[in-house]
OpenMM code with the backbone's topology and positions (N, CA, C; nanometers):
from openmm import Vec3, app, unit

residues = "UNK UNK UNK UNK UNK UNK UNK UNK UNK UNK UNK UNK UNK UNK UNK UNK UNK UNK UNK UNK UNK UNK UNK UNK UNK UNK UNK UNK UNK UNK UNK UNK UNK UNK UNK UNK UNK UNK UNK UNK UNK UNK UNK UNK UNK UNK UNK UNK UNK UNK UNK UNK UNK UNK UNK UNK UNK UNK UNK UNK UNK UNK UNK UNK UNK UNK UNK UNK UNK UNK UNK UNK UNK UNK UNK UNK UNK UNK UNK UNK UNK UNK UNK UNK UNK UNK UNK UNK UNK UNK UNK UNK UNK UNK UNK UNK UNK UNK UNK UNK UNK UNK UNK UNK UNK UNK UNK UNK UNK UNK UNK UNK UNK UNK UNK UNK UNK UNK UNK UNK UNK UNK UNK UNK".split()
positions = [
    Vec3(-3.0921, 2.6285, -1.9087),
    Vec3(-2.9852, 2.5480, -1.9660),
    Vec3(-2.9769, 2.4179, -1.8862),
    Vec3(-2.9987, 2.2653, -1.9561),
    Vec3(-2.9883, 2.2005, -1.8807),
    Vec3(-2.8500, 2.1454, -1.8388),
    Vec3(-2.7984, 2.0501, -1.7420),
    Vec3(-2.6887, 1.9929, -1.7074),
    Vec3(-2.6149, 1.9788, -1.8132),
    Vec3(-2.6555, 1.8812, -1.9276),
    Vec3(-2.5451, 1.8035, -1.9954),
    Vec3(-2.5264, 1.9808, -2.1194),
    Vec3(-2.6089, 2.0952, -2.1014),
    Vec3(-2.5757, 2.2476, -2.1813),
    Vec3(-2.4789, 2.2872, -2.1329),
    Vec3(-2.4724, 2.3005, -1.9850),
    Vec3(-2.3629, 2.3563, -1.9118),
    Vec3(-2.2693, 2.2743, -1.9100),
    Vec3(-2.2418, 2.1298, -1.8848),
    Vec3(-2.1206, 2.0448, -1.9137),
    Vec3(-2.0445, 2.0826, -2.0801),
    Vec3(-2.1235, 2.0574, -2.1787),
    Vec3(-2.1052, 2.1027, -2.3207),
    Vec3(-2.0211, 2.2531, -2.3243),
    Vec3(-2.0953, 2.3226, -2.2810),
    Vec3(-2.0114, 2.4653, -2.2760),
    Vec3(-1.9170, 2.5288, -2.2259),
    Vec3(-1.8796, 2.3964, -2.0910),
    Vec3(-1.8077, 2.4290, -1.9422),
    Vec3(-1.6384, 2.3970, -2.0647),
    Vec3(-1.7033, 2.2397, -2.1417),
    Vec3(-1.6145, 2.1853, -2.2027),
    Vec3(-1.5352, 2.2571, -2.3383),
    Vec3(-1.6239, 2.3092, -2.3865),
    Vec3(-1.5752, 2.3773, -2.4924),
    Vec3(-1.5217, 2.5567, -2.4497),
    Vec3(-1.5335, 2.6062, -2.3292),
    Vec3(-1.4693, 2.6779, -2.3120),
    Vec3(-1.3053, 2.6205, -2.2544),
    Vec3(-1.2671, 2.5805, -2.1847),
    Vec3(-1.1934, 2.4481, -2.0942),
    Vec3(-1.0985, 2.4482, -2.2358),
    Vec3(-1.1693, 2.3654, -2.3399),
    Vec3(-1.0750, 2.3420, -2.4195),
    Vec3(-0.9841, 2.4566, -2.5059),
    Vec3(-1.0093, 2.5703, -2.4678),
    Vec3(-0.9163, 2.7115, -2.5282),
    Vec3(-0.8542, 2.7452, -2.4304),
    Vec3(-0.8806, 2.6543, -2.3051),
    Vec3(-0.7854, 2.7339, -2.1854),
    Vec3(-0.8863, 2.8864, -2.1467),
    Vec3(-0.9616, 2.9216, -2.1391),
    Vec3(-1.0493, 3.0372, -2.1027),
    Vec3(-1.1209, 2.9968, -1.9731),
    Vec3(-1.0527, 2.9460, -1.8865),
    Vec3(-1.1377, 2.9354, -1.7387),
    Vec3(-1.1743, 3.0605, -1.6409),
    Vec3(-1.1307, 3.1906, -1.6903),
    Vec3(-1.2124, 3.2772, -1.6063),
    Vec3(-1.3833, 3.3021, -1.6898),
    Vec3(-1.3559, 3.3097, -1.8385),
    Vec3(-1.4521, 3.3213, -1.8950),
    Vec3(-1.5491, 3.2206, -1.8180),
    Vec3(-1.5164, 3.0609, -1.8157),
    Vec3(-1.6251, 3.0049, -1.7550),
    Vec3(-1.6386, 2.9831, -1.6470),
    Vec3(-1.5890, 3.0356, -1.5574),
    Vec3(-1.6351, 3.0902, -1.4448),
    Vec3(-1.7750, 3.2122, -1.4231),
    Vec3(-1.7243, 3.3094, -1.5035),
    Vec3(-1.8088, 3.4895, -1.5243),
    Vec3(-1.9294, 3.4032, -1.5667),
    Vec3(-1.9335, 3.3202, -1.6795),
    Vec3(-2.0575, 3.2788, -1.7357),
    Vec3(-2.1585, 3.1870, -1.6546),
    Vec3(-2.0767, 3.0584, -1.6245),
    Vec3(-2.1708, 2.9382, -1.5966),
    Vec3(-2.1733, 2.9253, -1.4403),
    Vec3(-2.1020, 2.9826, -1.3487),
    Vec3(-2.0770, 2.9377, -1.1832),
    Vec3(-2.2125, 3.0377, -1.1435),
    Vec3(-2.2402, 2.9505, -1.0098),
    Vec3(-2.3092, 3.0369, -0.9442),
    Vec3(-2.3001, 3.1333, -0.8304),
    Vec3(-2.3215, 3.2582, -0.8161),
    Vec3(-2.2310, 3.3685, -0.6837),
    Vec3(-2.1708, 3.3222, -0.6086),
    Vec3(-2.2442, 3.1855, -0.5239),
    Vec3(-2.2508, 3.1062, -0.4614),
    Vec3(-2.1572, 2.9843, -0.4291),
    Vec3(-2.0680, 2.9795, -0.5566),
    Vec3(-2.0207, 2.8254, -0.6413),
    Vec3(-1.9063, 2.8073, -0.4996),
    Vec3(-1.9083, 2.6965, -0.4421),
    Vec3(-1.7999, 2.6170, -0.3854),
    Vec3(-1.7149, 2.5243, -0.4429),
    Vec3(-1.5903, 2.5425, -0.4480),
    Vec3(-1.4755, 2.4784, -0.5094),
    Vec3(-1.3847, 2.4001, -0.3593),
    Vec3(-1.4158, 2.2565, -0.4162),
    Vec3(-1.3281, 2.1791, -0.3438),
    Vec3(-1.1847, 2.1116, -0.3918),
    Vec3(-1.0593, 2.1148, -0.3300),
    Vec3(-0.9641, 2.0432, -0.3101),
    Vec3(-0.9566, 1.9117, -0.2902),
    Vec3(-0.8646, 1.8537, -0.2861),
    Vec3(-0.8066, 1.7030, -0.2303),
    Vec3(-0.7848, 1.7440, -0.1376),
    Vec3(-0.7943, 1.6272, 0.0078),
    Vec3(-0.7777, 1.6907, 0.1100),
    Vec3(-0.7120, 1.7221, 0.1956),
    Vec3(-0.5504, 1.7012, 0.1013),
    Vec3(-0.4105, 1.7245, 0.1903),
    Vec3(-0.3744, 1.9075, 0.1080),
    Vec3(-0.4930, 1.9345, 0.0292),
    Vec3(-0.4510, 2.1090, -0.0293),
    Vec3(-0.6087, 2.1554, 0.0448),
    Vec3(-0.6430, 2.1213, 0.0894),
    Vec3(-0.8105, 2.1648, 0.1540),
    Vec3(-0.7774, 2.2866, 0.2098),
    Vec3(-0.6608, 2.3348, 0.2934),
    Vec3(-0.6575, 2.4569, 0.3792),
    Vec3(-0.4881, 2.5215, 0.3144),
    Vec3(-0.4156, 2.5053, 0.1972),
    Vec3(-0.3314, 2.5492, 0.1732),
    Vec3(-0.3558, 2.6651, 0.0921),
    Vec3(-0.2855, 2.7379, 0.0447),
    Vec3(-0.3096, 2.8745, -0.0714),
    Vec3(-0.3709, 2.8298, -0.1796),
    Vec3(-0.3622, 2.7614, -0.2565),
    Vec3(-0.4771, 2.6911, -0.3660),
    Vec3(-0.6304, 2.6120, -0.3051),
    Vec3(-0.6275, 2.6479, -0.1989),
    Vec3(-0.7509, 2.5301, -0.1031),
    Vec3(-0.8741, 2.5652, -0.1452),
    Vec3(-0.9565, 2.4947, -0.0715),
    Vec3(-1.1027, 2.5592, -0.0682),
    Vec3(-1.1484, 2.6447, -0.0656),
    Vec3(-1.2647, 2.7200, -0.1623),
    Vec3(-1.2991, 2.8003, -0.1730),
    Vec3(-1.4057, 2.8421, -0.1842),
    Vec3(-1.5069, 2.9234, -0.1745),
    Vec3(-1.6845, 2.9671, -0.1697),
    Vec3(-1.7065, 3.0580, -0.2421),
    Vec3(-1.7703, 3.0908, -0.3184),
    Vec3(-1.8080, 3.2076, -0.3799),
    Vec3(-1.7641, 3.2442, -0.5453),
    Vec3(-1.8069, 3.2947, -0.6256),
    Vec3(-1.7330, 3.3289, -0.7350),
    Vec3(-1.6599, 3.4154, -0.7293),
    Vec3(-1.6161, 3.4997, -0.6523),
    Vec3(-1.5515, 3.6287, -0.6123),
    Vec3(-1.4050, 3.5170, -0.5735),
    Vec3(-1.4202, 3.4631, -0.5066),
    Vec3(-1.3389, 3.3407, -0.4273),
    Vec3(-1.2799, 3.2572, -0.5270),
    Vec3(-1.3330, 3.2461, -0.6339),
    Vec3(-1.2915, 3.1730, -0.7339),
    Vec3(-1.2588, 3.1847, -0.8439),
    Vec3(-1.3009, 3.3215, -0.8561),
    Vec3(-1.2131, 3.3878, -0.9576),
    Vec3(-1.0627, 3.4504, -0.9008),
    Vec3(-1.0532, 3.4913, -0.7896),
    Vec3(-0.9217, 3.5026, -0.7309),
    Vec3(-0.8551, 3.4273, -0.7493),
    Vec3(-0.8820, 3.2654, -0.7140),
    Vec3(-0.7845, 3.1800, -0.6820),
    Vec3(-0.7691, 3.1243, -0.8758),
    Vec3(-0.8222, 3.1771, -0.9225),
    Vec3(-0.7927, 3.0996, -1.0931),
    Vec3(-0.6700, 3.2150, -1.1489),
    Vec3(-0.6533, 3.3294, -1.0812),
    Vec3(-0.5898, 3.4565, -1.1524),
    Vec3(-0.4376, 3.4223, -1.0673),
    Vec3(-0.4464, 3.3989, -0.9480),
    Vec3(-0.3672, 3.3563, -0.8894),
    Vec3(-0.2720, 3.2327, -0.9643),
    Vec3(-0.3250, 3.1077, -0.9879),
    Vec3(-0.3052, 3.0011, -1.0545),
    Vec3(-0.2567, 3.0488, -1.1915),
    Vec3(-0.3008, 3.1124, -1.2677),
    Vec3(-0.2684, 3.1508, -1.3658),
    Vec3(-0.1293, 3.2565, -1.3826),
    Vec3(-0.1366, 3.2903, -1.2736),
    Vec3(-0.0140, 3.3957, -1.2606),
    Vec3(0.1010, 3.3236, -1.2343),
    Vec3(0.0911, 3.1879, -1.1956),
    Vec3(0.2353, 3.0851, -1.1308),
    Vec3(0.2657, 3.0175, -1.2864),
    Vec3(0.1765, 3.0512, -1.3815),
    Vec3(0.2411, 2.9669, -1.5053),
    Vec3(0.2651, 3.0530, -1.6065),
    Vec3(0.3639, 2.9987, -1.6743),
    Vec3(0.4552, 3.0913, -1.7705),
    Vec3(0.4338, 3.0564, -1.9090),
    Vec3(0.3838, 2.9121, -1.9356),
    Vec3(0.3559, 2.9123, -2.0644),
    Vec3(0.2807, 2.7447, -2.0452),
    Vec3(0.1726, 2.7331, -2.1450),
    Vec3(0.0473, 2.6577, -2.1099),
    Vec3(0.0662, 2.5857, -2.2601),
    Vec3(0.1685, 2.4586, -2.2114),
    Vec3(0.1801, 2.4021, -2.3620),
    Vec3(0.0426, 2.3384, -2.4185),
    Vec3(-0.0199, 2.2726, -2.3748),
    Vec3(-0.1605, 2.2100, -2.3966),
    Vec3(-0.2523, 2.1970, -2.2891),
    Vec3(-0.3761, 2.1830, -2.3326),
    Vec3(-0.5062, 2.1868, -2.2242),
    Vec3(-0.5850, 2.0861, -2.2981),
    Vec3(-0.6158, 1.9226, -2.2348),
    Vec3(-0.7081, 1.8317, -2.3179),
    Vec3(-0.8255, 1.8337, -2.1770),
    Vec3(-0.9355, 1.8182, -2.2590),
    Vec3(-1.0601, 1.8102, -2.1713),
    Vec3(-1.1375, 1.7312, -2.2337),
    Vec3(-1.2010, 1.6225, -2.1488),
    Vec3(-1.2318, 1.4842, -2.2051),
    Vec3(-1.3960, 1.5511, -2.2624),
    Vec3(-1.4665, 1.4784, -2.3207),
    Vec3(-1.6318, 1.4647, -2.3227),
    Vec3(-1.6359, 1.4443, -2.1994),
    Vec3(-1.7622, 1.5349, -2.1173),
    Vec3(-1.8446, 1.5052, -2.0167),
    Vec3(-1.9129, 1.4109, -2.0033),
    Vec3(-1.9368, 1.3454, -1.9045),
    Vec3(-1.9604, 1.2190, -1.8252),
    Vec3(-2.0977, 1.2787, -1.7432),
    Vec3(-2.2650, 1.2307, -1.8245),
    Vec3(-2.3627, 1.3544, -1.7101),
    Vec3(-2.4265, 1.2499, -1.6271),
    Vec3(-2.4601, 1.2647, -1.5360),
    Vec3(-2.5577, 1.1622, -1.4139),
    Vec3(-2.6579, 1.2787, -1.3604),
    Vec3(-2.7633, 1.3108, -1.3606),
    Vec3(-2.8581, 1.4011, -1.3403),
    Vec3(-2.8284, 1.5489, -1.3663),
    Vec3(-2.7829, 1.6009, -1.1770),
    Vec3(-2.7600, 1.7292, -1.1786),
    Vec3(-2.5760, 1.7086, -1.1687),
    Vec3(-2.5245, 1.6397, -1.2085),
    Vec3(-2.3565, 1.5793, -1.1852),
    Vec3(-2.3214, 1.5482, -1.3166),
    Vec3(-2.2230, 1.5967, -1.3715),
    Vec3(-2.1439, 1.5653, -1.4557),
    Vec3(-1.9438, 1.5862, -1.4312),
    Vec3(-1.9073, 1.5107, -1.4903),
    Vec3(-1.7638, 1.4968, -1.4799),
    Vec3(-1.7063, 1.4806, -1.6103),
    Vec3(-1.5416, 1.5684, -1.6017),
    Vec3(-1.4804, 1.5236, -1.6927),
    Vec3(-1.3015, 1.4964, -1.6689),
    Vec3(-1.2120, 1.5234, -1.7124),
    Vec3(-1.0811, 1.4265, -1.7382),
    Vec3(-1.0060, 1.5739, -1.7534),
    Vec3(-0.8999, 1.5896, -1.7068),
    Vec3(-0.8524, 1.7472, -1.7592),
    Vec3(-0.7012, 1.7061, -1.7875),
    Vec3(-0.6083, 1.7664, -1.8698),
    Vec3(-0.4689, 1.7241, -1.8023),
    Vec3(-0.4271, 1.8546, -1.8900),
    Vec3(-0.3521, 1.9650, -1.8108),
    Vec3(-0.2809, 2.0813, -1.8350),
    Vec3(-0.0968, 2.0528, -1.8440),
    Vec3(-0.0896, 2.0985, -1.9232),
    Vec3(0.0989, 2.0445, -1.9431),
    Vec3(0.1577, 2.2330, -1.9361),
    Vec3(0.1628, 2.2309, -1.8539),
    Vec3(0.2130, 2.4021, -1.8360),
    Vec3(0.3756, 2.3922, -1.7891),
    Vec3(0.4387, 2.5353, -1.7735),
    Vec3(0.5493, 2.5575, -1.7278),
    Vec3(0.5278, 2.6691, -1.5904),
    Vec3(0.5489, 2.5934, -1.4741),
    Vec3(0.5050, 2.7150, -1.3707),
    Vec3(0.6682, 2.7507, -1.3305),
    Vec3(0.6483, 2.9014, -1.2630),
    Vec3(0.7552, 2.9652, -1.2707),
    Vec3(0.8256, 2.8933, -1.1286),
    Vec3(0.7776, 2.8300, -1.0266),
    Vec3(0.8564, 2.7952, -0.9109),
    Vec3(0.8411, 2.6214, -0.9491),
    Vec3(0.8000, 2.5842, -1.0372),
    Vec3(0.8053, 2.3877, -1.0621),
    Vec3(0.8531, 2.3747, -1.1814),
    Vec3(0.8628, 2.4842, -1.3032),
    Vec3(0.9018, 2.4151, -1.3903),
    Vec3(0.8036, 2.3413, -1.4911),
    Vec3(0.8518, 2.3209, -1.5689),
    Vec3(0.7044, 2.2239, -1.6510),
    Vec3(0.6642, 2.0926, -1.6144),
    Vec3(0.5084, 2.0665, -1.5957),
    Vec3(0.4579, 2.0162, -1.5218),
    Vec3(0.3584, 1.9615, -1.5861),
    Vec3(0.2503, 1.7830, -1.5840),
    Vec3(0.1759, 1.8100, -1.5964),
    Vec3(0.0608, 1.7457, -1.4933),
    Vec3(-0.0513, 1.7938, -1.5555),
    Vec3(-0.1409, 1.7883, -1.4199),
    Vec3(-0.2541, 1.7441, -1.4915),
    Vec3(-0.2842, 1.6198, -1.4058),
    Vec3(-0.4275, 1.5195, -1.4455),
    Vec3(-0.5151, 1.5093, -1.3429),
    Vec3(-0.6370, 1.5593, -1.3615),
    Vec3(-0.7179, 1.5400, -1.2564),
    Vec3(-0.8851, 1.5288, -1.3235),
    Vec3(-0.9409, 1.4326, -1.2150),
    Vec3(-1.0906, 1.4500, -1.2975),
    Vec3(-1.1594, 1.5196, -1.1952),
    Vec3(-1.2103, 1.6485, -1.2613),
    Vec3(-1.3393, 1.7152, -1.1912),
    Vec3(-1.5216, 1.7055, -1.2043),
    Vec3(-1.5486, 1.7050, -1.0937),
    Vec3(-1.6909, 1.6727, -1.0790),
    Vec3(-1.7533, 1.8055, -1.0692),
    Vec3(-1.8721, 1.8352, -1.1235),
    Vec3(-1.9158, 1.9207, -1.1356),
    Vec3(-2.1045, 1.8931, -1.1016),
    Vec3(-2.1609, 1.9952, -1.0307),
    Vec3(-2.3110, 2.0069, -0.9733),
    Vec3(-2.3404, 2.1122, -1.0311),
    Vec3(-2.4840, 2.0844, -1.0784),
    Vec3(-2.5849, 2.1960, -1.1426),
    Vec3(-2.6777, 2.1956, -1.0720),
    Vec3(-2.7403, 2.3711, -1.0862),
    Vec3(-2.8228, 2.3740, -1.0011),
    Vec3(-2.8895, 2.5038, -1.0392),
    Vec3(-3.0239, 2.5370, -1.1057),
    Vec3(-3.0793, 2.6024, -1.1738),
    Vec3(-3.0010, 2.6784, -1.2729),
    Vec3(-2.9500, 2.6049, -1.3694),
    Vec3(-2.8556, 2.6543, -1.5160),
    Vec3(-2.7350, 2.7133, -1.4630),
    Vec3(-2.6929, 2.7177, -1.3543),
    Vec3(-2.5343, 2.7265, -1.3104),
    Vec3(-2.4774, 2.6101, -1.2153),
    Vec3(-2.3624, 2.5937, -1.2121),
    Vec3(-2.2324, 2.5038, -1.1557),
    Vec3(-2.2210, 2.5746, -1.0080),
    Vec3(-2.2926, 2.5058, -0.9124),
    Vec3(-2.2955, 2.5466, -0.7804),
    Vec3(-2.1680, 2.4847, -0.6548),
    Vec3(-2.1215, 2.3480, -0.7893),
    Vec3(-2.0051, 2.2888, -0.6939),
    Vec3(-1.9067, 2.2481, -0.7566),
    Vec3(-1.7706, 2.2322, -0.7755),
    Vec3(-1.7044, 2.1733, -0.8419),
    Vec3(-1.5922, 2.1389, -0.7138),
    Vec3(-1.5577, 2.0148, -0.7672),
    Vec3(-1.4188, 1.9044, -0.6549),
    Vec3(-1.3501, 1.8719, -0.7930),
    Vec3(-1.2113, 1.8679, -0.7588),
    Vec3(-1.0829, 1.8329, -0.7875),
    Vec3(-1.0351, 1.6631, -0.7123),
    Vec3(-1.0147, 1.6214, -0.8336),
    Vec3(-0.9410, 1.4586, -0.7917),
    Vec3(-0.8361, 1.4567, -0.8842),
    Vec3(-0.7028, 1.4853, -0.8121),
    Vec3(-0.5934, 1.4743, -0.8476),
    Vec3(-0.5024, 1.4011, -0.7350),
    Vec3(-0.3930, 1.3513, -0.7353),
    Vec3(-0.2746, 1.3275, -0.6957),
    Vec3(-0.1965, 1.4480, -0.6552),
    Vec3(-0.1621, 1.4104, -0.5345),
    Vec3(-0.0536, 1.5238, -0.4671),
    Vec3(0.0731, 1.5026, -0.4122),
    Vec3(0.1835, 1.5192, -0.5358),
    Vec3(0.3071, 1.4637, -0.5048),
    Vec3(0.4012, 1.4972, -0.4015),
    Vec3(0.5057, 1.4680, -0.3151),
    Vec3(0.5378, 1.5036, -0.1880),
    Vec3(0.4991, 1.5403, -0.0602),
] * unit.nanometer
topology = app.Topology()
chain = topology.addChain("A")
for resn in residues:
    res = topology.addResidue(resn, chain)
    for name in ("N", "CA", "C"):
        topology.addAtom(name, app.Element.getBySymbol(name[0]), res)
C-alpha cells in the first residue's frame, strides 16, 4: 500500500470517527505518537507502540460524552509524509463542549504509519 493508500484510508476511516479501527489496521507495532511539547509528559503525552496507542485513544474517548462532528481535510502527501487538518467538536465530561483543531503529520513506512505528531494549540 503506498503512502498517499494509507493517507486515503487513514482519511476515510477519521471521517466516521473510527480511530481505533485505524489504528488495528494501518499503524505499525512499533508506531510512535507525538504531542506538543507542553503535553509531551502529561496523561495524554507521548507514546510508543500500538498497544500504547490504542490505550491512550480508549482513554480519550472515554473523557467524551458526545462527538458532535469530526471534519478531516484531504491529505497533503510529500514522499513517505503526509498530513492532514482535523477539527473534533465533542462534549468532554470534565471541559464541556469543546472544539479541537489540529494538523497531524503522519510517516509511512513499509504500508504502515510508523509516526504520527499532533500540532495543536494548548490553552492555559
Amino acid at each position: 500500500m503506498s503512502t498517499e493508500s494509507v493517507a486515503k484510508r487513514l482519511v476515510a476511516i477519521c471521517r466516521h470517527g473510527r480511530f481505533e479501527e485505524a489504528h488495528h489496521e494501518l499503524y505499525a507495532r512499533d508506531a510512535i505518537n507525538i504531542e506538543p511539547e507542553s503535553m509531551a509528559k502529561g496523561p495524554m503525552g507521548n507514546v510508543q507502540g500500538l498497544e500504547a496507542i490504542l490505550d491512550k485513544g480508549k482513554r480519550f474517548q472515554a473523557s467524551i460524552t458526545q462527538t458532535h462532528s469530526v471534519e478531516v481535510s484531504d491529505p497533503v502527501i510529500a514522499g513517505n509524509w503526509f498530513s492532514v487538518a482535523m477539527t473534533l467538536d465533542v462534549t468532554m465530561k470534565d471541559y464541556g463542549r469543546v472544539v479541537m483543531s489540529e494538523i497531524c503529520v503522519y510517516h509511512v513506512k513499509d504500508d504502515k504509519i510508523v509516526q504520527e505528531q499532533f500540532f495543536y494549540d494548548v490553552e492555559g
